[in-house]
Short mmCIF file of the C-alpha atoms (twelve columns), coordinates in Angstrom:
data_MODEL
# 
_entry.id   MODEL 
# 
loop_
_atom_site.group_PDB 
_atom_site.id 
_atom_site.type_symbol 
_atom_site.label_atom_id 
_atom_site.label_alt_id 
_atom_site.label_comp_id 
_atom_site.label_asym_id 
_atom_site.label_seq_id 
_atom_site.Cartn_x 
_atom_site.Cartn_y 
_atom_site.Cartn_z 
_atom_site.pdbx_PDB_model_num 
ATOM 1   C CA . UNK A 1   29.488 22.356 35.093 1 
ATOM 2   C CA . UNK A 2   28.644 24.406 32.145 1 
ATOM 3   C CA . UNK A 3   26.371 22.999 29.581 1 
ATOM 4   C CA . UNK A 4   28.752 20.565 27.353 1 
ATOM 5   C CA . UNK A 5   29.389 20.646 24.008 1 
ATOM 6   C CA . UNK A 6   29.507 17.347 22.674 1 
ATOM 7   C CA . UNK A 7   30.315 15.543 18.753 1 
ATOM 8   C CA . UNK A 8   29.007 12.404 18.579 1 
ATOM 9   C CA . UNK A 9   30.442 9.933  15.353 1 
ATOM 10  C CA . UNK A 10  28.959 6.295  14.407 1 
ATOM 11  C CA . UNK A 11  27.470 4.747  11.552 1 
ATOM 12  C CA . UNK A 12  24.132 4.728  10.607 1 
ATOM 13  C CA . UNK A 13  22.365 2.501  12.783 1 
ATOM 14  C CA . UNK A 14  24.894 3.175  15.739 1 
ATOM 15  C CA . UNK A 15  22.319 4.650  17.663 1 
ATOM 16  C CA . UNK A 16  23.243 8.192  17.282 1 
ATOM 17  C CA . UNK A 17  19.961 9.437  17.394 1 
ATOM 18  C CA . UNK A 18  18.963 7.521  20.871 1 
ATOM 19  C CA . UNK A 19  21.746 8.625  22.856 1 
ATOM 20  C CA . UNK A 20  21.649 12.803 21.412 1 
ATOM 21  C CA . UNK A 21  18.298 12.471 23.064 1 
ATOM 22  C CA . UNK A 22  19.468 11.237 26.570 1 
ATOM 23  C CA . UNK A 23  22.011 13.681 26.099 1 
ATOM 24  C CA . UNK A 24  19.728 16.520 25.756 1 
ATOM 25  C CA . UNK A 25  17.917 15.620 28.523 1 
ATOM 26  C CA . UNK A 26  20.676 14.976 30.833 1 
ATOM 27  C CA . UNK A 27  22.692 17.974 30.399 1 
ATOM 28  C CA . UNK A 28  20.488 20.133 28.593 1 
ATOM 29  C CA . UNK A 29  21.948 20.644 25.625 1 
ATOM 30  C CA . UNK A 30  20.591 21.185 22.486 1 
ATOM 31  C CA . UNK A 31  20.598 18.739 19.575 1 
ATOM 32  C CA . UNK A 32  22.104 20.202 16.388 1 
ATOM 33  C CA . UNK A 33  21.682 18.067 13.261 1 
ATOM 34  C CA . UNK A 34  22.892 19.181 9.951  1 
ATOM 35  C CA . UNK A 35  19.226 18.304 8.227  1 
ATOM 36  C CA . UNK A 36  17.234 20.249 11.360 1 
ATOM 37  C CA . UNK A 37  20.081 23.032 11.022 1 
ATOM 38  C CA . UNK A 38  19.275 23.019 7.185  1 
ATOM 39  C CA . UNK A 39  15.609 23.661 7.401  1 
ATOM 40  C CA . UNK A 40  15.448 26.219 10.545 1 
ATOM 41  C CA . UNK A 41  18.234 28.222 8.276  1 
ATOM 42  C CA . UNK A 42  16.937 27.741 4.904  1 
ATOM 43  C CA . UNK A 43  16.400 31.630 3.848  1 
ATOM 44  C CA . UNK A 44  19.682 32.336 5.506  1 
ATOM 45  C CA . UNK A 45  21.689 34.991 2.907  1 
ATOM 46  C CA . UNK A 46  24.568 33.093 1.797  1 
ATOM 47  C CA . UNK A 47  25.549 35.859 -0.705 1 
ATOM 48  C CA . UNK A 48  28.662 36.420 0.607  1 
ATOM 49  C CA . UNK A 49  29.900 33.203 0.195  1 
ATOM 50  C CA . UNK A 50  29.594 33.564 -3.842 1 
ATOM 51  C CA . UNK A 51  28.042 30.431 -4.361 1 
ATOM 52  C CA . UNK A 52  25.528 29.343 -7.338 1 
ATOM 53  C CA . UNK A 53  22.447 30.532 -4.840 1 
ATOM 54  C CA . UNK A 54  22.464 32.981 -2.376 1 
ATOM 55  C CA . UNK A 55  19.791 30.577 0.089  1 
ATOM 56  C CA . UNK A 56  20.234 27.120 1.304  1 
ATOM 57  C CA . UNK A 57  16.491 26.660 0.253  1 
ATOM 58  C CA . UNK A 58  17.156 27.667 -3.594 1 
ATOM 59  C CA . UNK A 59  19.478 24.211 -3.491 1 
ATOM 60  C CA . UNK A 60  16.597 22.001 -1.548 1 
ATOM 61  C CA . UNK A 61  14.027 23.377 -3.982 1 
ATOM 62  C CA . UNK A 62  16.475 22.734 -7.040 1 
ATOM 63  C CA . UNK A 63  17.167 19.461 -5.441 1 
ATOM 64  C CA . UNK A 64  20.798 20.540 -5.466 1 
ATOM 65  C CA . UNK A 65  23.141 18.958 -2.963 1 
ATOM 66  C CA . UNK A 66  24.073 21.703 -0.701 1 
ATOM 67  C CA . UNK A 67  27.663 22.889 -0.834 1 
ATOM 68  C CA . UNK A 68  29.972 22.086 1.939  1 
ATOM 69  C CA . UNK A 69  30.596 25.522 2.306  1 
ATOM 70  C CA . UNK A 70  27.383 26.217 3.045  1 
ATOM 71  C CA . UNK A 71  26.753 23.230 4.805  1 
ATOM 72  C CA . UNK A 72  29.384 24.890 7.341  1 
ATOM 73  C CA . UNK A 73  28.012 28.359 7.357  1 
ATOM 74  C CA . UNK A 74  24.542 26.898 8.858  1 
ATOM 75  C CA . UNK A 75  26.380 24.398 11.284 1 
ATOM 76  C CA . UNK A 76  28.595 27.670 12.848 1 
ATOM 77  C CA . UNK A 77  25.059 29.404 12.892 1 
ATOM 78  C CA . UNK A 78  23.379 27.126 14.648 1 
ATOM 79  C CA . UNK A 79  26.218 26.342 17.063 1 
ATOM 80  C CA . UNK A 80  26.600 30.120 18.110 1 
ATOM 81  C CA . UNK A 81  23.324 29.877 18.537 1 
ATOM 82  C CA . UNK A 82  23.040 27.188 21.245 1 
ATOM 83  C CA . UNK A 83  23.941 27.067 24.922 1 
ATOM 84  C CA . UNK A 84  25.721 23.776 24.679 1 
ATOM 85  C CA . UNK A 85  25.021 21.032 22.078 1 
ATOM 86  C CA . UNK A 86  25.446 17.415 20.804 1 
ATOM 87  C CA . UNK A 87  26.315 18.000 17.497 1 
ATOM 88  C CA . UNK A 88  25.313 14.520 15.118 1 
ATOM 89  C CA . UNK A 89  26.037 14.057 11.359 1 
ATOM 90  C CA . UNK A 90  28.329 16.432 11.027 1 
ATOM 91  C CA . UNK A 91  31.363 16.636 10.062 1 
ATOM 92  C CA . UNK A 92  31.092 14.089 7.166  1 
ATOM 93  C CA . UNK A 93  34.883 14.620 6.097  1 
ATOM 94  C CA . UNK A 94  38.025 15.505 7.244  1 
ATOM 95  C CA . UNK A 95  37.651 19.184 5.523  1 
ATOM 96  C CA . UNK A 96  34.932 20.030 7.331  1 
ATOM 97  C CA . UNK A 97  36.180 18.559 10.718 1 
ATOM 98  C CA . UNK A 98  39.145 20.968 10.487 1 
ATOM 99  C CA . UNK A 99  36.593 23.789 9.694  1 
ATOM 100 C CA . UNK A 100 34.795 22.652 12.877 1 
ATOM 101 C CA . UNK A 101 37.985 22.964 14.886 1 
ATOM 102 C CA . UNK A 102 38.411 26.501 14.048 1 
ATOM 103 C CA . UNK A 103 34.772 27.802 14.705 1 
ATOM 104 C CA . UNK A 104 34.275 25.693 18.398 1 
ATOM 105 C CA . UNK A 105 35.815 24.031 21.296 1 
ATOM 106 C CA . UNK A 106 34.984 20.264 21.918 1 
ATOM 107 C CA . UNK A 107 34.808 18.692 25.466 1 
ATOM 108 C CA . UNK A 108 34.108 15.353 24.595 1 
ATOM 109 C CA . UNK A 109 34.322 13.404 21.307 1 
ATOM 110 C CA . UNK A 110 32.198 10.227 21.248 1 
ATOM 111 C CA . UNK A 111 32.241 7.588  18.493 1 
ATOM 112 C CA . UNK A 112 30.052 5.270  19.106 1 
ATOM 113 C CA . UNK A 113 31.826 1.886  18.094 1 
ATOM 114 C CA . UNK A 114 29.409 -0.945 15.973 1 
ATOM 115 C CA . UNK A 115 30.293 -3.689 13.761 1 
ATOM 116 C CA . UNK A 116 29.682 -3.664 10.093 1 
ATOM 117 C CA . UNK A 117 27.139 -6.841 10.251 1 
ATOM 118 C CA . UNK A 118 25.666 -5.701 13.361 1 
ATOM 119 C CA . UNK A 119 24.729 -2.546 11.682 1 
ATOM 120 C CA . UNK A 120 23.404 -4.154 8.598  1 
ATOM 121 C CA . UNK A 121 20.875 -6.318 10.920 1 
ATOM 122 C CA . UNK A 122 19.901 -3.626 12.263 1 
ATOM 123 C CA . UNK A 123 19.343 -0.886 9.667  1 
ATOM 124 C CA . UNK A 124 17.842 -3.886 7.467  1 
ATOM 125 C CA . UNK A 125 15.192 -5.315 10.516 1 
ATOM 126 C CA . UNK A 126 13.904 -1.129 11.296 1 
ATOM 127 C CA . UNK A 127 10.435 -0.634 10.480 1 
ATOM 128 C CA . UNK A 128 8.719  2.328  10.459 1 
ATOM 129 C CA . UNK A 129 5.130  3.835  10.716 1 
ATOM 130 C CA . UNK A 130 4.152  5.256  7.299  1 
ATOM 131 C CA . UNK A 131 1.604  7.288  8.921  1 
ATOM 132 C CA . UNK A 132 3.683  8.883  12.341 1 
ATOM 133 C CA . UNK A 133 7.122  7.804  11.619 1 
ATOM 134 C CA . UNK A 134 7.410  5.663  14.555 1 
ATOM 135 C CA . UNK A 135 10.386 3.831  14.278 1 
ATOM 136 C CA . UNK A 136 10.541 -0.167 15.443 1 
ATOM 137 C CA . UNK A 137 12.946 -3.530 14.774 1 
ATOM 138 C CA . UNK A 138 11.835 -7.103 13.528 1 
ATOM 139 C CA . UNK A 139 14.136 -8.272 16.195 1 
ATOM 140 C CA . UNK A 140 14.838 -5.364 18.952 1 
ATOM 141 C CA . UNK A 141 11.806 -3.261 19.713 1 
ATOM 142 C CA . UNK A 142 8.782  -5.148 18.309 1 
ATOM 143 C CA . UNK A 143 4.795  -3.493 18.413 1 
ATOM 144 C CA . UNK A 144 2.483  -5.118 20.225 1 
ATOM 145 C CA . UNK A 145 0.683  -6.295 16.886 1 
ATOM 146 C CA . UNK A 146 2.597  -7.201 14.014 1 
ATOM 147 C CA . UNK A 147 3.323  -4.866 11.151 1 
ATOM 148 C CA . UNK A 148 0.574  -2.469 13.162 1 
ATOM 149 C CA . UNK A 149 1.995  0.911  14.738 1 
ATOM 150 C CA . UNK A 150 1.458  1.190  18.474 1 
ATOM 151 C CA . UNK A 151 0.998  4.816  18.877 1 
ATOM 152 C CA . UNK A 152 -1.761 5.309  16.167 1 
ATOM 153 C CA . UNK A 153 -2.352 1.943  13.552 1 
ATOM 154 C CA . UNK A 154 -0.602 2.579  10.336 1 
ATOM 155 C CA . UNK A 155 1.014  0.331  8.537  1 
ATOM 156 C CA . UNK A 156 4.249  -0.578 9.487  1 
ATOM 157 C CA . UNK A 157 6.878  -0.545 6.573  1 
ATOM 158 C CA . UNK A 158 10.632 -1.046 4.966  1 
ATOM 159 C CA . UNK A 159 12.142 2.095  4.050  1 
ATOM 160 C CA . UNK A 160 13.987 1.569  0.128  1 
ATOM 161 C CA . UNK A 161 16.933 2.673  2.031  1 
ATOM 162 C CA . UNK A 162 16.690 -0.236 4.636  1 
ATOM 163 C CA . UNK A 163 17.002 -3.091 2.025  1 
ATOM 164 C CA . UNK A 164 20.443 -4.541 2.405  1 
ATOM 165 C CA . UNK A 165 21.976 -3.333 -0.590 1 
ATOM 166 C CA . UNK A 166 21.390 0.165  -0.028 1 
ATOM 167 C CA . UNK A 167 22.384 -0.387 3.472  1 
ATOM 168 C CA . UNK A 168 25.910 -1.610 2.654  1 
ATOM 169 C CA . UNK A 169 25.860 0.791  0.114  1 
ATOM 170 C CA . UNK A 170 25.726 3.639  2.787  1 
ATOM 171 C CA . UNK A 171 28.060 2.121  5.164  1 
ATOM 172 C CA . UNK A 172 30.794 1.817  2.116  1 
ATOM 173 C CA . UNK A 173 30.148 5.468  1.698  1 
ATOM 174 C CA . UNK A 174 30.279 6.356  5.204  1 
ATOM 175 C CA . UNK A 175 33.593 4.224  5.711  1 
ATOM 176 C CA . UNK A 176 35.088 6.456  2.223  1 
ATOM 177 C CA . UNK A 177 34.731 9.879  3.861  1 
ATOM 178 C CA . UNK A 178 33.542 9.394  7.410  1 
ATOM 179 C CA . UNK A 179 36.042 7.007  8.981  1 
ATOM 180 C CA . UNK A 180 38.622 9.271  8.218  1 
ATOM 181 C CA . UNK A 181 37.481 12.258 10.423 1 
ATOM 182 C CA . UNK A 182 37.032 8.999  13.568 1 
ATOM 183 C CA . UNK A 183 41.304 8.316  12.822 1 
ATOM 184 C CA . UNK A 184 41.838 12.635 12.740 1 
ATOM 185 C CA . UNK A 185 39.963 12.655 16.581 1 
ATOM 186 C CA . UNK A 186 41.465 9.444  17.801 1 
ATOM 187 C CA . UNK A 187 44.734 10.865 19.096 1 
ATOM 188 C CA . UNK A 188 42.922 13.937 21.259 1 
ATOM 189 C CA . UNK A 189 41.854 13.650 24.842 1 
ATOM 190 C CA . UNK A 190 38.360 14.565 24.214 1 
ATOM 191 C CA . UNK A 191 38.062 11.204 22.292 1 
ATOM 192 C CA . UNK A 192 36.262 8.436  23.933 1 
ATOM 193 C CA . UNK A 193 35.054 5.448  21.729 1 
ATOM 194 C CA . UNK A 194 32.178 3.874  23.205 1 
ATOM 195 C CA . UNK A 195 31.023 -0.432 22.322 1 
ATOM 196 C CA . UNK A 196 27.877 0.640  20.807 1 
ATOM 197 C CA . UNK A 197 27.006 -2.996 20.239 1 
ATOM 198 C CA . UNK A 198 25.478 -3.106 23.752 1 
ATOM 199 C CA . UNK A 199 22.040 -2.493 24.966 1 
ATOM 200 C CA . UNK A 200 21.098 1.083  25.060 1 
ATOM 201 C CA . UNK A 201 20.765 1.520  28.267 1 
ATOM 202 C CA . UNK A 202 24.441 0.140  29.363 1 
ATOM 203 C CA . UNK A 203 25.841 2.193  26.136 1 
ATOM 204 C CA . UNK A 204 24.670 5.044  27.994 1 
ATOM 205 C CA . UNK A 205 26.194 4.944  30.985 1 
ATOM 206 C CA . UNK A 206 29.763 4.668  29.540 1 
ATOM 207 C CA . UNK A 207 28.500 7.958  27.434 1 
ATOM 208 C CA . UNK A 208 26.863 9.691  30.545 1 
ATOM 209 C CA . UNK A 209 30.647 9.108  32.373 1 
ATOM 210 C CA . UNK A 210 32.797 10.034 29.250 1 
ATOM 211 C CA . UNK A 211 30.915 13.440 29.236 1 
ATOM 212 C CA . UNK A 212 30.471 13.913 33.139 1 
ATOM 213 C CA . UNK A 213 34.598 12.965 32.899 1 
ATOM 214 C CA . UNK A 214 35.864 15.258 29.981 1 
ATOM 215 C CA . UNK A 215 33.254 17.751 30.743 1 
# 
């Protein structure tokens, strides 16, 4: 089987991140995220696109959002680039979804299906290591000594974007332009929705088979 090239869609909190990286290591595929694509293109020339700046860094350092024009341009880079992929975070909206359909071909589509309340208990209870950036859950993954970082002993903290109003805040905005791009997938064959409420472990086997399957 050729190396796969895989969209994953959820929420924040869905557990994108967790399964990309059994995915890599499975099929070895590379993990292409629109922030990581962002920063490994930065000094790309984007003159051509006749846009305010002709470099994705002259928005970052004006503190800019970055166009989604250019947003794609970096994403079609980085996806030429790679020998197979799971591509997370991207698209955000149904424009750029059709933008992806032109510029690849999906084998498997994977949304990774969590409840609204689940995901605010669990965005709300992560902690993470203001020294490494080890992540951790009040309730789920715990460190050995409270508010203490296994891996190296910093402090163990609440992001601003964990408290629960920001939280809902996000998922509102990811419902506005995010669940519409999930409904413009659901009809194709490469769409599998997964019951990400589920231990990670038994979430991964359904996504292991949907890819193995489609792929």
């Amino acid at each position: 089987m050729a190396n796969p090239n895989v969209l994953i869609l959820g929420a924040p909190g869905a557990g994108k991140g967790t399964q990309s990286s059994r995915i890599v290591e499975e099929f070895g595929v590379e993990h292409v995220t629109t922030g990581d694509a962002l920063r490994a293109n930065k000094d790309m020339d984007i003159g051509h696109l006749d846009t305010e700046y002709d470099t994705p860094r002259a928005y970052m350092e004006a503190g800019e959002l970055v166009p989604d024009e250019v947003v794609n341009e970096i994403v079609k880079t980085a996806l030429q680039e790679a020998d197979g992929y799971v591509l997370d975070g991207y698209p955000r909206n149904p424009a750029q979804a059709e933008y992806l359909d032109e510029i690849t071909d999906l084998d498997v589509v994977l949304h990774l299906d969590v409840a609204k309340e689940e995901l605010v208990d669990r965005l709300t209870g992560r902690r993470v290591c203001d020294e490494c950036g080890t992540n951790y859950h009040v309730e789920y993954d715990q460190p050995e000594e409270e508010g203490v970082c296994d891996e190296c002993g910093g402090e163990l903290i609440q992001r601003d974007d964990d408290t629960e109003e920001t939280v809902r805040e996000r998922l509102n905005v990811y419902e506005d332009n995010t669940v519409p791009v999930i409904e413009q997938y659901e009809g194709d064959d490469e769409f599998v929705r997964v019951d990400g409420e589920r231990a990670p472990d038994a979430v991964w086997e359904d996504v292991r088979d949907a890819i193995a399957e489609k792929a």
